[in-house]
Structures are given as structure tokens and as C-alpha cells.
N, C-alpha and C positions, 0 to 999 in steps of 0.2 A: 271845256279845255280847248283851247285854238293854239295856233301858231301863225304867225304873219312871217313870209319868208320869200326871197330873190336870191340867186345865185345870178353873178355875174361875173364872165370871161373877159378879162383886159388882159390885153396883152401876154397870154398867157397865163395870169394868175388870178385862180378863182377864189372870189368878194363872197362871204356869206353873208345875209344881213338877215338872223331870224332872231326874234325874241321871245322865248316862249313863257308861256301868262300861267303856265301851273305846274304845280310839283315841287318848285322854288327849292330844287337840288334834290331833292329826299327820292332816292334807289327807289327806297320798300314803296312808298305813294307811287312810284314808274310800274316797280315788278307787277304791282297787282293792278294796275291801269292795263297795262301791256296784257297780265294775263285771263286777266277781264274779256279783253278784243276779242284775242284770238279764241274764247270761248264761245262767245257770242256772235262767232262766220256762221253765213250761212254757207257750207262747201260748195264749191261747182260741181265737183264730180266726186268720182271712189279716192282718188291721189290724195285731195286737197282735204277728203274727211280722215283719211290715213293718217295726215299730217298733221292733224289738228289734236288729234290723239297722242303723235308722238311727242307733239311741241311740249305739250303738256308736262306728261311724265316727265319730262330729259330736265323743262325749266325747274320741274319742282327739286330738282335734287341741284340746282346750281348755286351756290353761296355770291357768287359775282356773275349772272348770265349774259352781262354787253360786253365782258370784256376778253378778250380773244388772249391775253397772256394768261389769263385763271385755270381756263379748262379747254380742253378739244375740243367740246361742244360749248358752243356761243349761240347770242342771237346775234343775227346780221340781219342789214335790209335793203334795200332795193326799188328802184322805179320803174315802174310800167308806162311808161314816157311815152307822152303822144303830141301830135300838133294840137293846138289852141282851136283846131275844128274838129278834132278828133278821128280827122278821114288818114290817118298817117300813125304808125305805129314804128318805136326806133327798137333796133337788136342790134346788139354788136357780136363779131366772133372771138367768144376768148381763146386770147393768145396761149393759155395751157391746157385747156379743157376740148377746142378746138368743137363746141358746141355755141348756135346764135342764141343769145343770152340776155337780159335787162341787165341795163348798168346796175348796180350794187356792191357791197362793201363791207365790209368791217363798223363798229361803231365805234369812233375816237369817244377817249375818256371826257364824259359831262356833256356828252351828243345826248339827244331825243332823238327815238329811230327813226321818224320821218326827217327829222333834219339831215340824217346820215345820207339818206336815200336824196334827198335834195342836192348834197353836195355831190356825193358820188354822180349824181347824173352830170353834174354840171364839169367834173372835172375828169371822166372818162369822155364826152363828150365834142366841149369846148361849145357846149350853144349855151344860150341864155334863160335857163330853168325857172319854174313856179310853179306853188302848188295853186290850185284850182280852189281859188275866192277865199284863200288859207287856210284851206280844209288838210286836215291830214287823219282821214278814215281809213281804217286797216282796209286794204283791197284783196288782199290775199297771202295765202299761209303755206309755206312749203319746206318740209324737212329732208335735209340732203346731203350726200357727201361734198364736203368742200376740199376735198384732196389733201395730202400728208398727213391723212388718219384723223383730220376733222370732221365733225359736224355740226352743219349750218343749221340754225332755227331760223327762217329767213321771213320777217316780215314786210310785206311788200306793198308800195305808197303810190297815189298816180300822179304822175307829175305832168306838165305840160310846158311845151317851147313851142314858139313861132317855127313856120313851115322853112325854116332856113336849113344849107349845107353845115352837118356839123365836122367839128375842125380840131377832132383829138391829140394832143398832146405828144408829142414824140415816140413815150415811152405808155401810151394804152396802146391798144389795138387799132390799126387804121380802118380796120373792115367794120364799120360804122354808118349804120342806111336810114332810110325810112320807106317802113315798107307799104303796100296795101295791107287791107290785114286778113286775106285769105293768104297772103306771100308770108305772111310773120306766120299764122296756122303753122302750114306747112311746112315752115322750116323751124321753128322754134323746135327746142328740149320739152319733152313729155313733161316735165314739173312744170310747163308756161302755158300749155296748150289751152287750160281748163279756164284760166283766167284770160286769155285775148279771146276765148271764144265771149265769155262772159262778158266783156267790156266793147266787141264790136256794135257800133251803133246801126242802127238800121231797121225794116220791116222785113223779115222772111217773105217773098213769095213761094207761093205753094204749085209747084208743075208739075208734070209727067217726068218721070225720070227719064235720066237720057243712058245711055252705055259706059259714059263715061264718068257717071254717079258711083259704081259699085264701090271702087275704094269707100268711096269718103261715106255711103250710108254705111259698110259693113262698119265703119268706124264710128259712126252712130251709134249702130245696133249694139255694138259690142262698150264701149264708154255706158251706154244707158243700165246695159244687165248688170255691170261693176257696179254700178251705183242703186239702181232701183232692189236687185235681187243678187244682194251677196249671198244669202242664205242658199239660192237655189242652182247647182252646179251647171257649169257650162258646159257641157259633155262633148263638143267640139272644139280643137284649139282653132286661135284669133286665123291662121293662115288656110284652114278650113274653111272657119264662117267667110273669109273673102275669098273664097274659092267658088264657096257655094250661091255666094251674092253674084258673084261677075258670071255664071253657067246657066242657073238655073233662074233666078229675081228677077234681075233689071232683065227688060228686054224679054221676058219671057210673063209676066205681070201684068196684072192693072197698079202699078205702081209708082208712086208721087212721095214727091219730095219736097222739103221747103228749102231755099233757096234765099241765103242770104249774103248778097253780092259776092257769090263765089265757092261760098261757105256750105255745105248741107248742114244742119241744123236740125232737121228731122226730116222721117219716112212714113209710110203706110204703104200695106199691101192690101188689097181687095180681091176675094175671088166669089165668084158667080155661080154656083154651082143647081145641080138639079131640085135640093133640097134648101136651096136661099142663099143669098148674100154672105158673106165671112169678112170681117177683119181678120185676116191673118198674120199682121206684123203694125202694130202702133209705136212708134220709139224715138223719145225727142235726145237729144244731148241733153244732158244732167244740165249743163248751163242755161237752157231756155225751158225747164219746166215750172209751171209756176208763171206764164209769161203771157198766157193764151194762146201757145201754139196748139195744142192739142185742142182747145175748142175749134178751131177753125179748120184741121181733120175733120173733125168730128161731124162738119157741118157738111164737107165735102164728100165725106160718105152717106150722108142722109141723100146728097143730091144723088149720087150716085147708087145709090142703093134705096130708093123710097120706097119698096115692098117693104122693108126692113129689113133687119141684118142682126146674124150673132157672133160669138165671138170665145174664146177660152182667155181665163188668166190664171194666172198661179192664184191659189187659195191665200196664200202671205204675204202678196203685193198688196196690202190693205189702200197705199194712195193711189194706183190703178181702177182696183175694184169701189173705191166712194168717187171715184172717176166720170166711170161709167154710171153709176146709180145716179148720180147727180146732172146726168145725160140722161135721163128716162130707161136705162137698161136696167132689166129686173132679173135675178138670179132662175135658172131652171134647171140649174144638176151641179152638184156634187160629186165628186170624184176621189178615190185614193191615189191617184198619179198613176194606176198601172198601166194608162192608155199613152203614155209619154216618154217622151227619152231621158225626160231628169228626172222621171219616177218621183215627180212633188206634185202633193193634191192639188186640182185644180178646180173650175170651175167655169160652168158657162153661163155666159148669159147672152139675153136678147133687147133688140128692140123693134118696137113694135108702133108704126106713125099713127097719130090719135087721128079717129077716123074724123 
């Protein structure tokens, strides 16, 4: 299933020219394409797997779900619009919601929701849109209030435009940019964060942290435990754990960060002690696992730790714990969790450099 598709700004009014090559009208052949997709994300983080859950439920009970007169709850969709080098990410500020937000929309009757998402960029924007070699792959999934007691099932498409000023419309929002994308990070709405983090291009470098890391690892720390270990409660709130990151961690640590033009991405903490080396804190963003940031940890604590080194994990982080094993680290104790603050079993293991 493709779509071949240009948005074009003349003069004010936006040219759509897509032709789409399947479905040939047929809803039920969309419903179950569409709810195919969104089964088949891989989440970026705890938000994006939440949503993927609600999507579900909410769609099954829709009799008409693209169409925004049927029910409160609609699908809508959306573009995560970048330049055509991908160094440039566009937010605008909605003018009700007063949050920087991806162009998106509503989906007019006999739309395909990428195409909706193609138009809407093109005509909240006023630049000259395209998708990317006429790919339209679901990018991301997020369920939300869409204000006056709607809600949005929001599928979201990646669009691309040339690095040009865009030139909105009268009546969109003029607060319309292109940001870096440690600037979108930072300013986006908590439903956008997981996907720009996930779509920044680049290689993480891995350095010493600095003082001015604590936010954004505590924001690490805390995004990874929502996603790796719902099961195992957080026993500090989120303004603790950055309390405790900026006092006691950074700056007081052997501690390193990856560093992706701006962005932290992941942490580690290492300590030294009378009895051997310790990982004390390993924890990528849910968006970069799976990516080979944690091998490269990994590797930086062998250097730094070549006696070898051990470490604790929760007993139920079973992708942690075949982590490590798959690293040469071999289990030596078992625990009931009494020795812990989240009171969940754990366990430690070691590694040991082959002589």
C-alpha cells in the first residue's frame, strides 16, 4: 500500500495532488489497515504504549472512527515535519491549547490519514510538504484530549519540506518555527517528547556528566522506569528523584552520560568501592533501547572497571537481566527485595574479565 503525494502553497491556497493505490473507498479494508498499524508500534516509551492500548479499545467501539461529526472520540492525524535534511524540526503554538504542537487535524470525509496529515501540514503551515519517497508509515500513536469533551486517537505521519520560512495562513497560528531538536525536546507537549526523541538523527556521544545534566538524566532515569518497570513502584516522586540527581549524582559520581547533540539520551553511574566496582545506575530513554547505546556503556565500564564489576537488577526486568547475561555477567544471589526501597526481588550479578 503506497501513496504518491505533494502539497502545494500558491497563493494562499493549498493544491493537494495524492493518489492513493489501495482500499479503492472501502472504510472496513482502512479500519483494519489502520488498526493493524497501530498494533504493530513499537512504543517509545510508557505514554506511547498507554496509547496504543487506549487507541485500541476506544477504536473498537467506533461505528464511523475518521469522522469527527459521529462521535467525541475520533481518529485524527498529524505530521512530525522536518526539513528534507532532517537537521530542522517544525512546532507551532496552538492558538487554544497554548501548548508547541505538530500541525494535525481532523480527517475530511474520503481522506486517508496520512493524507490528512499531509494537508494539514501544508495548510497550517504555508510551506511546500512531502512525504518521504511516498512512504506513509505510521510514526507514532497518541491518545488525548482534544478539547470540548473530545477525544483524539491521533495518528502521526513524517512529513518533510525544504529548509524554507514557513508563511501560515491568517487565520492558523503565526508562532510557527523550526527548531533544533534538543529546542522542539524541550519545548514540545509531553505526548510529542517520546517521538522527537525517537526521530532525532545522530550518534550519541558518551562523556562525563556535567552539572548541568541533572535535569535531563533525572528525566532519563525517570521516562526508563515508566517504561522498563511499571510493575516495580517508584517510591520517590519525579521532583525528588531531580532533587536527588542535582545534590547528591551529577558532580558527586563517576558519572557519564550520552550525549546526543544536546539531548541526554542515557546515564551510568559507577562506583568504586572497597569490595569492587558497582554499576549503580544503567538507564537509556525508552526511545534509544534496542539501538546499541547500552553496549557502548557497557564497554566503557569494562574500561573503567577491568578488575570487574557487579551490579543489582530487579528480578522482573527480564530485558535488563538477558542484558547483562549476554554481556558475560553471571547471576550470584537472589533476593526477596528486603534489602530495597521498592521491597521487589532482586538480584545481583557479576562480571568477571576472562583471564
Amino acid at each position: 500500500m503506497t501513496v504518491q503525494g505533494v502539497v502545494e502553497t500558491i497563493g494562499g491556497v493549498v493544491r493537494v495532488d495524492v493518489t492513493p493505490s489501495a482500499y479503492g473507498g472501502r472504510v472496513q479494508d482502512l479500519t483494519v489497515a489502520v488498526r493493524d498499524a497501530v498494533l504493530a508500534r513499537r512504543p517509545v516509551d510508557a505514554r506511547e504504549r498507554a496509547s496504543i492500548t487506549e487507541f485500541v479499545r476506544r477504536f473498537d467501539l467506533l461505528e464511523h472512527p475518521f469522522s469527527e461529526q459521529a462521535d467525541k472520540v475520533h481518529v485524527t492525524a498529524s505530521a512530525i515535519l522536518v526539513t528534507d535534511d532532517h537537521r530542522r524540526v517544525l512546532l507551532h503554538l496552538h492558538k487554544r491549547l497554548q501548548k508547541w504542537l505538530q500541525p494535525g487535524g481532523h480527517i475530511d470525509e474520503g481522506e486517508l490519514p496520512w493524507q490528512a496529515a499531509l494537508r494539514e501540514a501544508g495548510e497550517e503551515t504555508g510551506l511546500p510538504v512531502h512525504m518521504p519517497a511516498g512512504e506513509h508509515a505510521l510514526l507514532h500513536v497518541d491518545t488525548h484530549s482534544g478539547g470540548r469533551k473530545h477525544i483524539h486517537l491521533d495518528l502521526r505521519y513524517l512529513v518533510e519540506s525544504p529548509n524554507v520560512p514557513p508563511t501560515p495562513p491568517n487565520d492558523e497560528s503565526q508562532d510557527v518555527h523550526w527548531f533544533h531538536w534538543h529546542q522542539a525536546i524541550a519545548a514540545a507537549d509531553p505526548g510529542l517528547e517520546g517521538v522527537l526523541r525517537a526521530l532525532q538523527p545522530g550518534t550519541p556521544t558518551i562523556r562525563q556528566a556535567r552539572h548541568t545534566d541533572a535535569k535531563d538524566a533525572a528525566s532519563v532515569y525517570l521516562r526508563s522506569r515508566e517504561f522498563g518497570l511499571p510493575e516495580v513502584p517508584l517510591v520517590h516522586p519525579p521532583s525528588e528523584v531531580r532533587q536527588w540527581m542535582a545534590d547528591e549524582v551529577v558532580g558527586h559520581t563517576d558519572m557519564w552520560v550520552a550525549d546526543n547533540d544536546g539531548v541526554v539520551t542515557g546515564m551510568m553511574v559507577l562506583s568504586h568501592q572497597r569490595d569492587g566496582s558497582w554499576i549503580e545506575h544503567l538507564y537509556l530513554d525508552p526511545s534509544w533501547v534496542g539501538r546499541g547505546l547500552g553496549d557502548r556503556f557497557l564497554e566503557l565500564a569494562r574500561q573503567r572497571c577491568p578488575e570487574g564489576m557487579q551490579l543489582w537488577a530487579f528480578q522482573s526486568n527480564g530485558p535488563a537481566r538477558r542484558f547483562y547475561e549476554r554481556h558475560g555477567f553471571v547471576v550470584e544471589e537472589l533476593t526477596d527485595g528486603r534489602g530495597n526501597e521498592e521491597r521487589s526481588p532482586d538480584v545481583r550479578l557479576r562480571w568477571t574479565p576472562t583471564p
